[in-house]
BAFI-3210 file (N, C-alpha, C; in Angstrom, 3 decimals, decimal comma, padded with zeros to 6 digits):
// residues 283
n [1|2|3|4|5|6|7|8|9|10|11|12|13|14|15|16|17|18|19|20|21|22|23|24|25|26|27|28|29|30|31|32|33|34|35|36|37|38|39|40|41|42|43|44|45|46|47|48|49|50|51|52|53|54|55|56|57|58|59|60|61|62|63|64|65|66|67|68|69|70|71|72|73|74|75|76|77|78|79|80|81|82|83|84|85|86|87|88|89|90|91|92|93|94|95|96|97|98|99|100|101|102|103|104|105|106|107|108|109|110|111|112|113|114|115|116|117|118|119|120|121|122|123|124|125|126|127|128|129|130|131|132|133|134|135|136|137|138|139|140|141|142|143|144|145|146|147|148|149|150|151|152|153|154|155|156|157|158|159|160|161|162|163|164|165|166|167|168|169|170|171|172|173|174|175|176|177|178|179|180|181|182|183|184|185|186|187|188|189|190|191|192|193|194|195|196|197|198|199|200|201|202|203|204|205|206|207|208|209|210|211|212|213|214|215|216|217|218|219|220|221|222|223|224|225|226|227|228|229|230|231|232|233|234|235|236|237|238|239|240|241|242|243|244|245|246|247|248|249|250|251|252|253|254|255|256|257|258|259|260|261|262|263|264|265|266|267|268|269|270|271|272|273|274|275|276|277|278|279|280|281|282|283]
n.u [-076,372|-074,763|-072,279|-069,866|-068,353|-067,160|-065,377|-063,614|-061,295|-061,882|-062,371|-063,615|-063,213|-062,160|-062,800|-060,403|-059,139|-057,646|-057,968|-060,603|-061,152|-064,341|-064,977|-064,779|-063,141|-064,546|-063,434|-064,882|-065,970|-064,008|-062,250|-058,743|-056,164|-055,457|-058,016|-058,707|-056,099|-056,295|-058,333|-057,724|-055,682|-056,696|-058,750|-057,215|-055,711|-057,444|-058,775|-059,160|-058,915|-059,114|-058,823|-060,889|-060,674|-060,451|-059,789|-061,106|-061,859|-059,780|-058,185|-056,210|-053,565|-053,324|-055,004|-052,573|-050,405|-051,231|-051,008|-048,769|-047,413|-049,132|-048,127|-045,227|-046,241|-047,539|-048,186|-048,668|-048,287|-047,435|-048,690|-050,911|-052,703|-055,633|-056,070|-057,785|-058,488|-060,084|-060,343|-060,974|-064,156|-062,868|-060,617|-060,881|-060,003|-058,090|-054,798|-054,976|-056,239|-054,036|-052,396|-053,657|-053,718|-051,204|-050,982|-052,503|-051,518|-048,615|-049,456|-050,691|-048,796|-047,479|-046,481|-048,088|-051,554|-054,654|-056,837|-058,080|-060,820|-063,046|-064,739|-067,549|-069,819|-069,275|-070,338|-069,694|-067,098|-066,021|-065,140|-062,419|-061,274|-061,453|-059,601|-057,224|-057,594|-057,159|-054,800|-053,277|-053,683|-052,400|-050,118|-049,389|-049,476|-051,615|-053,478|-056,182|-059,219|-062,067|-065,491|-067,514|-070,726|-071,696|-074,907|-076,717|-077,032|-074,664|-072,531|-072,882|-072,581|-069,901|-068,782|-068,909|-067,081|-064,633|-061,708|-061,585|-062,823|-064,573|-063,570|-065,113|-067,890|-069,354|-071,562|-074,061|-075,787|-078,463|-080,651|-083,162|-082,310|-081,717|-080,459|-081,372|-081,482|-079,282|-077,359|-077,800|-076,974|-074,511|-073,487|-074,152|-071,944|-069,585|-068,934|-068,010|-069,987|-070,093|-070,926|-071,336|-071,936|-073,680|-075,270|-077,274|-076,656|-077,311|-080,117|-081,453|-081,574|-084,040|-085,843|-088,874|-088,915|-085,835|-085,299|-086,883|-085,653|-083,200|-083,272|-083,980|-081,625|-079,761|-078,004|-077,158|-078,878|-077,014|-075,716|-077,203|-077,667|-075,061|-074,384|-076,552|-076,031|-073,585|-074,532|-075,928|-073,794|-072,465|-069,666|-069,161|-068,472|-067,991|-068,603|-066,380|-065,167|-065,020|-063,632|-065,192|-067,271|-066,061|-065,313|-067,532|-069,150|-067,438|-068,310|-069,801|-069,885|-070,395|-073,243|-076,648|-078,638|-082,122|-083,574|-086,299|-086,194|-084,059|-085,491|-087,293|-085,888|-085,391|-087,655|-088,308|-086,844|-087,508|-086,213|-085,019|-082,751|-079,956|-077,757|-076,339|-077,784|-077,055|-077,861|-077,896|-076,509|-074,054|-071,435]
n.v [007,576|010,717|013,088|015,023|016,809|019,186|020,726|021,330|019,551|017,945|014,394|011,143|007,790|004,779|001,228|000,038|001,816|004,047|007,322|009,038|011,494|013,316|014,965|015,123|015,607|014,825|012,998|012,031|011,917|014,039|015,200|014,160|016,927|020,206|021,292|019,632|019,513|021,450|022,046|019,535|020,695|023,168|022,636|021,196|023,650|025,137|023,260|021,056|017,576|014,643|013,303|011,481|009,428|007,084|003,971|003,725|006,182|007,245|009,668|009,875|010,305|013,024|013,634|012,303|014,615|016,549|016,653|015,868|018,618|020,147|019,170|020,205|023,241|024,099|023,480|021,242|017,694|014,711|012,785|013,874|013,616|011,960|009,386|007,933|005,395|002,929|000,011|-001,707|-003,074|-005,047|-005,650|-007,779|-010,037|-012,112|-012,146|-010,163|-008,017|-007,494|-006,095|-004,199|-002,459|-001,346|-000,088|001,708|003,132|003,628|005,603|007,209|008,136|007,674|005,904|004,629|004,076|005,098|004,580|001,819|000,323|-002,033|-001,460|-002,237|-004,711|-007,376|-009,898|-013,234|-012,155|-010,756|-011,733|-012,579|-010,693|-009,483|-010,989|-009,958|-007,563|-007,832|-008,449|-006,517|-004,920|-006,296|-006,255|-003,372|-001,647|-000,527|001,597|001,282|-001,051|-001,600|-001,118|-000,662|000,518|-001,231|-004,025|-004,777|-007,652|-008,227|-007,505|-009,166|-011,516|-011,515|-010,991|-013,152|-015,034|-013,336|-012,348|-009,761|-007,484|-004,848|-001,589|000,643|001,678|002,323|004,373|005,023|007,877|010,075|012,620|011,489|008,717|007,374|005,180|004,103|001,032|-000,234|001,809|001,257|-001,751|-001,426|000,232|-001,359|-003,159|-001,910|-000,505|001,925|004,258|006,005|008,742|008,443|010,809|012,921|015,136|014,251|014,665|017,143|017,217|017,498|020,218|022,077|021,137|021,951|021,441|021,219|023,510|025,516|024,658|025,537|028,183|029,357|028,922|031,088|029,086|027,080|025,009|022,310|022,989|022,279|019,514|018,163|018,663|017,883|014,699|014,250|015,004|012,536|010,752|010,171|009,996|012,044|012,846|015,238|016,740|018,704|020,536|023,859|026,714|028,637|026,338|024,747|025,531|026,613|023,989|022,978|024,447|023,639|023,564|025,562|025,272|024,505|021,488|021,204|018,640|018,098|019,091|017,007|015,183|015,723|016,321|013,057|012,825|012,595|010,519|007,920|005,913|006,170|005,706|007,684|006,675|003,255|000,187|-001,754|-004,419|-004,983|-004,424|-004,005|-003,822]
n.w [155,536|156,096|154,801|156,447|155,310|154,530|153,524|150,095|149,614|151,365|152,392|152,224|154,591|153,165|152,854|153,353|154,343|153,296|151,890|150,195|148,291|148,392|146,406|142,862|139,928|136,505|133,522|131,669|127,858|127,074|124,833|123,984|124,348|124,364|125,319|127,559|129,032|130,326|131,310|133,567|134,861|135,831|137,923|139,137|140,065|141,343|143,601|143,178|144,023|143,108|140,403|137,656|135,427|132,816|130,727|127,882|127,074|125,850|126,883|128,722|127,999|128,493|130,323|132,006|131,547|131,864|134,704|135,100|134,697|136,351|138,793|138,793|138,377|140,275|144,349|144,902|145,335|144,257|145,808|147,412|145,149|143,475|141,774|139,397|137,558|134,734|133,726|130,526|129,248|126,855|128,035|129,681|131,707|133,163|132,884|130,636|132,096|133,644|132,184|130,810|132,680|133,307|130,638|130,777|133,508|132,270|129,809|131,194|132,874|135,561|138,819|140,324|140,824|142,574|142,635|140,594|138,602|137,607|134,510|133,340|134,294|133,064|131,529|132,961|132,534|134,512|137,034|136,880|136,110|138,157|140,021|138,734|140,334|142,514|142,662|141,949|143,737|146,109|145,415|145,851|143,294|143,291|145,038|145,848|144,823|142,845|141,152|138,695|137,763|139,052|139,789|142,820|142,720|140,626|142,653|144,458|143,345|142,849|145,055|146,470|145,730|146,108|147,441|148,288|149,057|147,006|147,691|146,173|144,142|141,816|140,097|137,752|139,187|139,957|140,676|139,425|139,090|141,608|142,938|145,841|146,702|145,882|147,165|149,861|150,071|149,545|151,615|153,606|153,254|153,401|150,888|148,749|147,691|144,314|142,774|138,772|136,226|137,584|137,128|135,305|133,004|132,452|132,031|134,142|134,461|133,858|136,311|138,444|140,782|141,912|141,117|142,491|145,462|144,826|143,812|146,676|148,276|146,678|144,990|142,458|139,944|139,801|141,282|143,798|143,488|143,971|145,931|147,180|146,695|148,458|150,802|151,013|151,579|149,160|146,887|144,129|140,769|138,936|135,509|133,583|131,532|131,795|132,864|134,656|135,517|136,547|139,232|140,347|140,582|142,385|144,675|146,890|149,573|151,540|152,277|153,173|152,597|153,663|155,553|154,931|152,253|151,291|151,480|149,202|147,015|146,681|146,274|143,442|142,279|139,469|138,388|136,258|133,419|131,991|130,811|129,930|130,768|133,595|133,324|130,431|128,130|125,353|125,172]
ca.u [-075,019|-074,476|-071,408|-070,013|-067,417|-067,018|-064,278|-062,924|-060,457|-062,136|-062,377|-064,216|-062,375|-062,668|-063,225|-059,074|-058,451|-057,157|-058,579|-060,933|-061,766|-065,673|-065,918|-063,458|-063,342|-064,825|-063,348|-065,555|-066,387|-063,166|-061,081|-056,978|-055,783|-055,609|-058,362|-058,777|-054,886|-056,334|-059,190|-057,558|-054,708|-057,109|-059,385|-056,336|-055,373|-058,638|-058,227|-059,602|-057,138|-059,118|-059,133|-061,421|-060,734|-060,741|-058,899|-062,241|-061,969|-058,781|-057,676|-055,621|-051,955|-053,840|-054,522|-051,034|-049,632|-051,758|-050,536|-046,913|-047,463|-049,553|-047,168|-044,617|-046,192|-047,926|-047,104|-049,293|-047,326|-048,038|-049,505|-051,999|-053,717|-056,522|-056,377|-058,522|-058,889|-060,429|-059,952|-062,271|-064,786|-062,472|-059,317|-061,325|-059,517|-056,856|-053,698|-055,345|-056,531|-052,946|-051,410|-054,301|-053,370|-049,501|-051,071|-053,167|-050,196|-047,823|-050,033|-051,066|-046,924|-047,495|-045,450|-049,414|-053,298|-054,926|-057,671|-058,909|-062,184|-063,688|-065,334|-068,807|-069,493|-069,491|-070,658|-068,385|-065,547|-065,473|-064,293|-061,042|-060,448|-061,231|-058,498|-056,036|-056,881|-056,923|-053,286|-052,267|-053,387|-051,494|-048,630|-048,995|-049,380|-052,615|-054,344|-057,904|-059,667|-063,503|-065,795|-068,221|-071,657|-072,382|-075,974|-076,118|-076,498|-073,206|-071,812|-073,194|-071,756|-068,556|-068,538|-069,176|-065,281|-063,551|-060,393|-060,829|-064,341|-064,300|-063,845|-065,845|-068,924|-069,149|-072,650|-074,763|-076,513|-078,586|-082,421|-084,121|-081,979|-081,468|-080,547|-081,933|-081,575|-077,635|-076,595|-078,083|-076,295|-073,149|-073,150|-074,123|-070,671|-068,422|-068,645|-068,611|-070,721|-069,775|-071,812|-070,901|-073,115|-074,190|-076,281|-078,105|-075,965|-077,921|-081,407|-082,501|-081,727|-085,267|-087,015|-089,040|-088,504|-084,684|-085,318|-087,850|-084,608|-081,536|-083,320|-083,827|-080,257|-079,221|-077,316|-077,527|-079,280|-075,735|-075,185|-077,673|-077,482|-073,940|-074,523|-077,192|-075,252|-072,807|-075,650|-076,184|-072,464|-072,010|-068,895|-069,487|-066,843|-068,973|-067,192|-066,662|-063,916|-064,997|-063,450|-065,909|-068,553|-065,043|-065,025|-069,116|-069,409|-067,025|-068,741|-070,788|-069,554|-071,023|-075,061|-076,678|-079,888|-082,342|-084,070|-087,111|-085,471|-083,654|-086,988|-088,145|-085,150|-085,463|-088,810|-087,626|-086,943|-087,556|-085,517|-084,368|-080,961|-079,654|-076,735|-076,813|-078,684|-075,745|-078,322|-078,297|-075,452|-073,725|-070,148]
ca.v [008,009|011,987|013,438|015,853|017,231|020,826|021,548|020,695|018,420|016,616|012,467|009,397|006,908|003,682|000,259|-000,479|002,548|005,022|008,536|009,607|013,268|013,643|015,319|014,748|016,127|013,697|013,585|011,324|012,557|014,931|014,646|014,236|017,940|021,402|021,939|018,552|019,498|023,275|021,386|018,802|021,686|024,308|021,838|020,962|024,676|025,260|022,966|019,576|016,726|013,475|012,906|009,993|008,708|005,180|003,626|003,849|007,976|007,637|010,449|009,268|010,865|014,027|013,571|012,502|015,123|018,108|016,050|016,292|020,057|020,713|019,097|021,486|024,333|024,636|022,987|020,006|016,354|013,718|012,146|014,921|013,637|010,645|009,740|007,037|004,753|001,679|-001,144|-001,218|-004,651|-005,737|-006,509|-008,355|-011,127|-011,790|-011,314|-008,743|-006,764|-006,698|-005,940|-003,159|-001,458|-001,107|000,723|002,922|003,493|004,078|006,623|008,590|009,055|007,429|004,674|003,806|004,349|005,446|003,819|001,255|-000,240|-002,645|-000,465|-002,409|-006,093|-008,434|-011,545|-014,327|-011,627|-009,443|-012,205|-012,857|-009,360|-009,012|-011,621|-009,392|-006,166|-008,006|-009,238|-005,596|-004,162|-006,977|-006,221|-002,247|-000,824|000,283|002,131|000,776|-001,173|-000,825|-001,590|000,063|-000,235|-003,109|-004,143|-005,831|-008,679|-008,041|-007,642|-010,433|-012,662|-010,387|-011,465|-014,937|-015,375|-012,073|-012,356|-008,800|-006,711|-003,864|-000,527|001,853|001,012|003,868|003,893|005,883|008,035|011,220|012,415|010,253|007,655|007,365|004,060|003,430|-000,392|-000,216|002,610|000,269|-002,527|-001,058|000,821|-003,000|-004,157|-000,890|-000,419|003,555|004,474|006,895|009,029|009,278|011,635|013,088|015,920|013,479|014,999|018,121|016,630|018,218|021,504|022,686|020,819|022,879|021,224|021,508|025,263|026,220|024,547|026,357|029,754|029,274|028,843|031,302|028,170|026,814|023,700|021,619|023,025|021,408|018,028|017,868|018,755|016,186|013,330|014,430|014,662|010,758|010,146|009,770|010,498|012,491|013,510|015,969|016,642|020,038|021,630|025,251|027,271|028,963|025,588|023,811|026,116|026,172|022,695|022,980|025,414|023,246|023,088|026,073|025,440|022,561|020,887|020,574|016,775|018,402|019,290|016,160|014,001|016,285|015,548|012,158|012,053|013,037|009,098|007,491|004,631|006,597|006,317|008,396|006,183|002,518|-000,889|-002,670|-005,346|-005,091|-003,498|-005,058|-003,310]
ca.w [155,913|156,180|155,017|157,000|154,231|155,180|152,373|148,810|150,059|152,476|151,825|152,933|154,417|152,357|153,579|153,613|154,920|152,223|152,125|149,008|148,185|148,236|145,096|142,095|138,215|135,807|132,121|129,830|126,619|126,930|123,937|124,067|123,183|124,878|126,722|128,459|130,207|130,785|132,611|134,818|135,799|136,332|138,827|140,686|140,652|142,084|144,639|143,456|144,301|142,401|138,923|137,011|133,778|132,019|129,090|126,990|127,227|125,435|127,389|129,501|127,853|128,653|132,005|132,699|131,007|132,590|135,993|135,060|134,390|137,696|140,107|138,558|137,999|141,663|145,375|145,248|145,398|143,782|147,087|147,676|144,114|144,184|140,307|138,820|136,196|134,198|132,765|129,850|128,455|126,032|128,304|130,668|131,835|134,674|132,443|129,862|132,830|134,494|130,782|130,430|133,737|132,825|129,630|131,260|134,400|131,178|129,365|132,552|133,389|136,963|139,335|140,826|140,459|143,614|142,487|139,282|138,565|136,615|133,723|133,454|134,693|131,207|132,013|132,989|132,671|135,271|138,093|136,471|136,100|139,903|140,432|138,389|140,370|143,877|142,779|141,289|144,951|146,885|144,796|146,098|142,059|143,283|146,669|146,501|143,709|142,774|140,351|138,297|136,985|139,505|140,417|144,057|142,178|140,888|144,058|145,277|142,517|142,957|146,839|146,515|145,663|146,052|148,571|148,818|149,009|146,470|148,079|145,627|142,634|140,824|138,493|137,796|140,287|140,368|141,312|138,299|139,359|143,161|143,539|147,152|147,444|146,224|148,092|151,338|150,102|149,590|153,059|155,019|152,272|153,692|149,701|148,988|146,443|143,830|141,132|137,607|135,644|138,861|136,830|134,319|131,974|132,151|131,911|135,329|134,567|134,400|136,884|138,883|142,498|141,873|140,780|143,909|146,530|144,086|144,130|147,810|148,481|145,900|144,029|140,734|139,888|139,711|143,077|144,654|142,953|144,283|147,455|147,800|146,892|149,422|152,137|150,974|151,189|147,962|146,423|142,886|140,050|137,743|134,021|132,819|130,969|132,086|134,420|136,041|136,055|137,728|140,134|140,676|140,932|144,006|145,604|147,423|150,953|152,185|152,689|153,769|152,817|155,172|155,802|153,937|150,625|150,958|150,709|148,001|145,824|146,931|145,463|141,983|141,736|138,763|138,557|134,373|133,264|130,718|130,513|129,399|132,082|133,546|132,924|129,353|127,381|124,520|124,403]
c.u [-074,810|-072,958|-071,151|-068,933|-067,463|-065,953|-063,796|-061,959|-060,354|-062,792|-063,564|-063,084|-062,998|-062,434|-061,373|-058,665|-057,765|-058,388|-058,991|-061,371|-063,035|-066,044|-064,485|-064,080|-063,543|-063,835|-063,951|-065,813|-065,133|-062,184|-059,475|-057,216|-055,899|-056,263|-058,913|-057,334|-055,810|-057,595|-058,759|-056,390|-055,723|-058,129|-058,146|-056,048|-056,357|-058,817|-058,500|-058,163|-057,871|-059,776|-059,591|-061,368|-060,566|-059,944|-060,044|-062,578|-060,864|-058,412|-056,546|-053,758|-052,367|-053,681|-053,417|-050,197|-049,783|-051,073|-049,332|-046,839|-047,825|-048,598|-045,820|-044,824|-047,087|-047,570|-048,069|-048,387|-048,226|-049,451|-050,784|-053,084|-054,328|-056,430|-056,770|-058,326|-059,206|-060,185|-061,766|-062,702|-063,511|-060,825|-059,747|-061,423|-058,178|-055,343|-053,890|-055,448|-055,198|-051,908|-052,436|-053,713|-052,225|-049,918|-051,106|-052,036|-049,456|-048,171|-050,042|-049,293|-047,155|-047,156|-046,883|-050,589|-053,610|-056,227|-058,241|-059,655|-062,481|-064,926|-067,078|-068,751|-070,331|-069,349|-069,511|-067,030|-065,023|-064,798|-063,121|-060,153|-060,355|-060,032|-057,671|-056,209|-056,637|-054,989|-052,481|-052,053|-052,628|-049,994|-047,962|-048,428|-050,681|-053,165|-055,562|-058,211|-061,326|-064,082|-067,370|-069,187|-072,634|-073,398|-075,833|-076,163|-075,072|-072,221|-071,756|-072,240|-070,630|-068,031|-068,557|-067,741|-064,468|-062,888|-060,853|-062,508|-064,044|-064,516|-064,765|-066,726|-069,113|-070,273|-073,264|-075,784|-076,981|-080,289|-082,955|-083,684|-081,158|-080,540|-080,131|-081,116|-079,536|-077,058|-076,864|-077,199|-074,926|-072,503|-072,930|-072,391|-069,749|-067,623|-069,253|-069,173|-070,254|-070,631|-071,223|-072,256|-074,296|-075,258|-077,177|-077,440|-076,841|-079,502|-082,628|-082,095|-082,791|-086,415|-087,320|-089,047|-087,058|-085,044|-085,861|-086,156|-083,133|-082,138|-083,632|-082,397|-079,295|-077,493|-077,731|-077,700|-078,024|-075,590|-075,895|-077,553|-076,336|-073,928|-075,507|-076,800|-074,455|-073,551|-075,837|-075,293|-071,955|-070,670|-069,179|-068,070|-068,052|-067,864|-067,405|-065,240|-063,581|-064,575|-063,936|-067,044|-067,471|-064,957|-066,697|-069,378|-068,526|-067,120|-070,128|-071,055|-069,743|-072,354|-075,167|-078,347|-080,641|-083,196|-085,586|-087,155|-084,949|-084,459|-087,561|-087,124|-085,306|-086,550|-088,847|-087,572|-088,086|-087,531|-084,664|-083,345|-081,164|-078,639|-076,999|-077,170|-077,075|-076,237|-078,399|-077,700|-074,960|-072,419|-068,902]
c.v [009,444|011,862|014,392|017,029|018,845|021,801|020,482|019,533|017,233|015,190|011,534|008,657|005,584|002,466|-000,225|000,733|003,916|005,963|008,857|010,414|012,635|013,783|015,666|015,542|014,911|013,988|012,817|012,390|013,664|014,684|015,120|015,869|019,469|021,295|020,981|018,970|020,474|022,840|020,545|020,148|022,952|023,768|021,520|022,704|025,650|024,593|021,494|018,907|014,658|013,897|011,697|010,004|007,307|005,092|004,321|005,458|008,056|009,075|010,732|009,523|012,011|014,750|013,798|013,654|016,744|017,602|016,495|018,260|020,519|020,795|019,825|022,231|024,776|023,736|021,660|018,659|015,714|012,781|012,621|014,506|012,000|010,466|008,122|006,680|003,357|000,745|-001,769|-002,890|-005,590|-006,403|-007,372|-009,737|-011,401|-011,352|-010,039|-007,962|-006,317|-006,022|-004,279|-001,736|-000,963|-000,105|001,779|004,409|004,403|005,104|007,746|009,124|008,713|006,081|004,065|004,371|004,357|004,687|003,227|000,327|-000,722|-001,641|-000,765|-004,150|-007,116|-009,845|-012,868|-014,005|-011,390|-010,201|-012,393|-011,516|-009,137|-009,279|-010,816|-008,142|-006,371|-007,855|-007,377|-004,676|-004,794|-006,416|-004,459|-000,870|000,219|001,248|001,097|000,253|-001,295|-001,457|-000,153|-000,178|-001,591|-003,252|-004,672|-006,588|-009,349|-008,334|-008,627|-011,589|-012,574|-011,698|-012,499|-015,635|-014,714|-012,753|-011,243|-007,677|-005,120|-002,484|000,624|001,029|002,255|003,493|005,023|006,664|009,736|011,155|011,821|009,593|007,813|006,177|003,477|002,092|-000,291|000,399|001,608|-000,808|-002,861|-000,772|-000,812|-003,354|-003,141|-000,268|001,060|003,811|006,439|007,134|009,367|010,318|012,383|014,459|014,992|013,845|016,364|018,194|017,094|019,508|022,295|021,971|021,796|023,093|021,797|023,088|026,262|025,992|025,628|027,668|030,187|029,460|029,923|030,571|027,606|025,337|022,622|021,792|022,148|019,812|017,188|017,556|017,513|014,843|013,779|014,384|013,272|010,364|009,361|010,910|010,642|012,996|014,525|016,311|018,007|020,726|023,208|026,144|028,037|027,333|025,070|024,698|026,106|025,018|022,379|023,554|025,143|022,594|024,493|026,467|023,915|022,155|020,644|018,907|017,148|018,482|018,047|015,400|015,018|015,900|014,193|011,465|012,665|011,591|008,783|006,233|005,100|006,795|007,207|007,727|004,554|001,783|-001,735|-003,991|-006,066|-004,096|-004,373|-004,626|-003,726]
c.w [155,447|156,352|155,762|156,139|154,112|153,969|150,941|148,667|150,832|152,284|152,921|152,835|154,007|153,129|154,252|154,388|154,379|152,297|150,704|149,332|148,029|146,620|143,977|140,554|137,397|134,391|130,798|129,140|126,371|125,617|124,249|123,458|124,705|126,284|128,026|129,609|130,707|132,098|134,007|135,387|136,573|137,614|139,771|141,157|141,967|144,203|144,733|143,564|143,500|141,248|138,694|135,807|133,834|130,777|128,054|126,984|126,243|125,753|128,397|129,713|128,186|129,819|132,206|132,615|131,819|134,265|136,226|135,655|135,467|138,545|139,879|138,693|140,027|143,096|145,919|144,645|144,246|144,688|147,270|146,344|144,832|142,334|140,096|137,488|135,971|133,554|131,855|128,957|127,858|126,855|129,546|131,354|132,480|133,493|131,532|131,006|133,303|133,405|130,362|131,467|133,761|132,102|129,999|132,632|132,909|130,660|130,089|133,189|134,742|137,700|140,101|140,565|142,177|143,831|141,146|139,882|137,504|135,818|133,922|133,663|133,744|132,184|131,892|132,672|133,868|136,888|137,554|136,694|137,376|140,396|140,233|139,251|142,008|143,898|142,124|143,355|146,112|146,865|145,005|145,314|142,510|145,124|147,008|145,072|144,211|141,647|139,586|137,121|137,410|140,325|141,951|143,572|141,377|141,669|144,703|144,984|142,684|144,209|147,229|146,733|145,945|146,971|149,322|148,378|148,400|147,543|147,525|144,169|142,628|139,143|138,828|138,250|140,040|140,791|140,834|138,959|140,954|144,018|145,312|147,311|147,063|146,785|149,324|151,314|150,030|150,928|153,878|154,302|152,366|152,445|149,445|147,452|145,459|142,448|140,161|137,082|136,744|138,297|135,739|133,506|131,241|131,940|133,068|135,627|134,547|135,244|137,883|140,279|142,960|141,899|141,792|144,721|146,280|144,667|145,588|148,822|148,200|145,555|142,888|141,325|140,541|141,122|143,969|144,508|143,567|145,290|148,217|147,742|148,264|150,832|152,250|151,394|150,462|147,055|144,850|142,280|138,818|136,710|133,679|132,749|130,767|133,309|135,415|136,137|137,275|138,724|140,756|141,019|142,512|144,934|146,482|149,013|152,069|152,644|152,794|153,242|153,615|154,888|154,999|152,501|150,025|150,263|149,377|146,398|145,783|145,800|143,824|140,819|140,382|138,265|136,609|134,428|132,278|130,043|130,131|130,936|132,000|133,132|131,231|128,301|126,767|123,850|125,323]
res [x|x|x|x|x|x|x|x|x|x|x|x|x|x|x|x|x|x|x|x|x|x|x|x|x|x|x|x|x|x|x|x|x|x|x|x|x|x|x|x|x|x|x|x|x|x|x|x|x|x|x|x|x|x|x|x|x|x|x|x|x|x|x|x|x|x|x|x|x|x|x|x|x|x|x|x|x|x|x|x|x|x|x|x|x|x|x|x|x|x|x|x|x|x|x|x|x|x|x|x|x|x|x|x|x|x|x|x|x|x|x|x|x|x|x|x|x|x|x|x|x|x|x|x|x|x|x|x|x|x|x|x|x|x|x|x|x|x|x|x|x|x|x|x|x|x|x|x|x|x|x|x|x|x|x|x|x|x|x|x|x|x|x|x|x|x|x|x|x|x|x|x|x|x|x|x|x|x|x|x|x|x|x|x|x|x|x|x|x|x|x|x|x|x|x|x|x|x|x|x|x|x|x|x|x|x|x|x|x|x|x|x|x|x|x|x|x|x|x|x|x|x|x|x|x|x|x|x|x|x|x|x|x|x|x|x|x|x|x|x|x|x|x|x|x|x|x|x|x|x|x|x|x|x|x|x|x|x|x|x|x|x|x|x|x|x|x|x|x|x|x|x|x|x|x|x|x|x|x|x|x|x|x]
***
């Protein structure tokens, strides 16, 4: 599936129907304080329009707060944003999850979520919680719900009972880690796949395939990485609290990969996280 995403603003439409931006600002690892607002305002000022965070970032008064401040201080709505968030292991359970999502709503300063996702899928939790986020999007608190971290086997188990077929899984995806067989299984399940850690977390800054295609382009590593998810149609949120990378990282809608380069990143595969095995995590 080729995006065709021509600009900063331009979305996939999701399986219900709701419009997600392509390429969004991440904020793990950001701490509450300064320059976490100076980041999400200066990314919308820029021109991004989705934000991702999670309870488990505790960042989340931050966000809201740089939010408040944006939709004041420049001529973007509320509407015009896509803003994300999680519901994290430990409230994972149909009334905890709908008691977690109030929190998180509450913190962030906002009357809905555009989109929440199950954080990571804890065994014999994460259907209950489904229940609570089918019943938060019935109830029209949310846009789209999602999940994240989830193998097809996951999904599978997911799909067995759902009401309501997640719109977005959101794990971890870059050239080490490609994952082929879930992106396929997501596309047949109208389930849009989204990368966290879409640079490895910096880990393929000197490879030397990446480095031959960048200096080809004249773009930076990051650039291309981006851009190739987006050739996959994969929606990416990359994290960076700098204002020229936030502005670099969205500068990736004027060159194109060709079907050569593609397979060469392609073959980069690995199957290596950097991040933890949804198979085998213990938090």
């Amino acid at each position: 599936m080729n995006t065709t995403a021509k600009h900063l603003q331009d979305t996939t439409v999701l399986n219900n129907g709701v419009a997600m931006p392509w390429l969004g600002l991440g904020v793990f690892k950001v701490e509450e304080g300064q320059e976490l607002i100076d980041a999400v305002k200066e990314a919308i000022r820029f021109g991004y329009r989705s934000i991702d965070t999670a309870a488990i970032y505790n960042n989340e008064r931050g966000v809201g707060q740089a939010i408040a401040e944006a939709l004041t201080e420049t001529p973007v709505s509320r509407e015009e944003l896509f803003i994300t968030s999680k519901v994290w292991n430990a409230d994972l359970g149909y009334e905890s999850t709908l008691a977690a999502f109030e929190t998180s709503l509450e913190k962030l300063g906002l009357d809905y979520l555009d989109l929440y996702l199950i954080h990571w899928p804890v065994k014999g939790k994460y259907k209950d919680a489904w229940r609570a986020l089918e019943q938060l999007y019935k109830a029209g608190r949310v846009r789209a719900i999602g999940v994240s971290n989830f193998h097809v086997h996951h999904l599978q188990d997911l799909l067995a009972d759902a009401e309501i077929v997640p719109m977005v899984n959101q794990v971890e995806l870059h050239p080490r880690l490609s994952q082929g067989e879930l992106i396929k299984f997501c596309a047949d399940n109208r389930i849009q796949i989204e990368a966290w850690s879409p640079l490895a977390q910096g880990q393929l800054l000197d490879d030397p395939t990446l480095q031959e295609i960048a200096a080809k382009h004249g773009k930076s590593i990051a650039q291309i990485i981006l851009r190739w998810d987006l050739q996959h149609g994969v929606v990416t949120i990359p994290k960076s609290t700098k204002a020229h990378r936030i502005a670099e990282n969205a500068s990736v809608f004027d060159f194109e990969l060709t079907a050569e380069e593609m397979a060469r990143i392609d073959g980069l595969n690995q199957n290596l996280r950097v991040g933890p095995d949804p198979d085998n995590f213990n938090f």
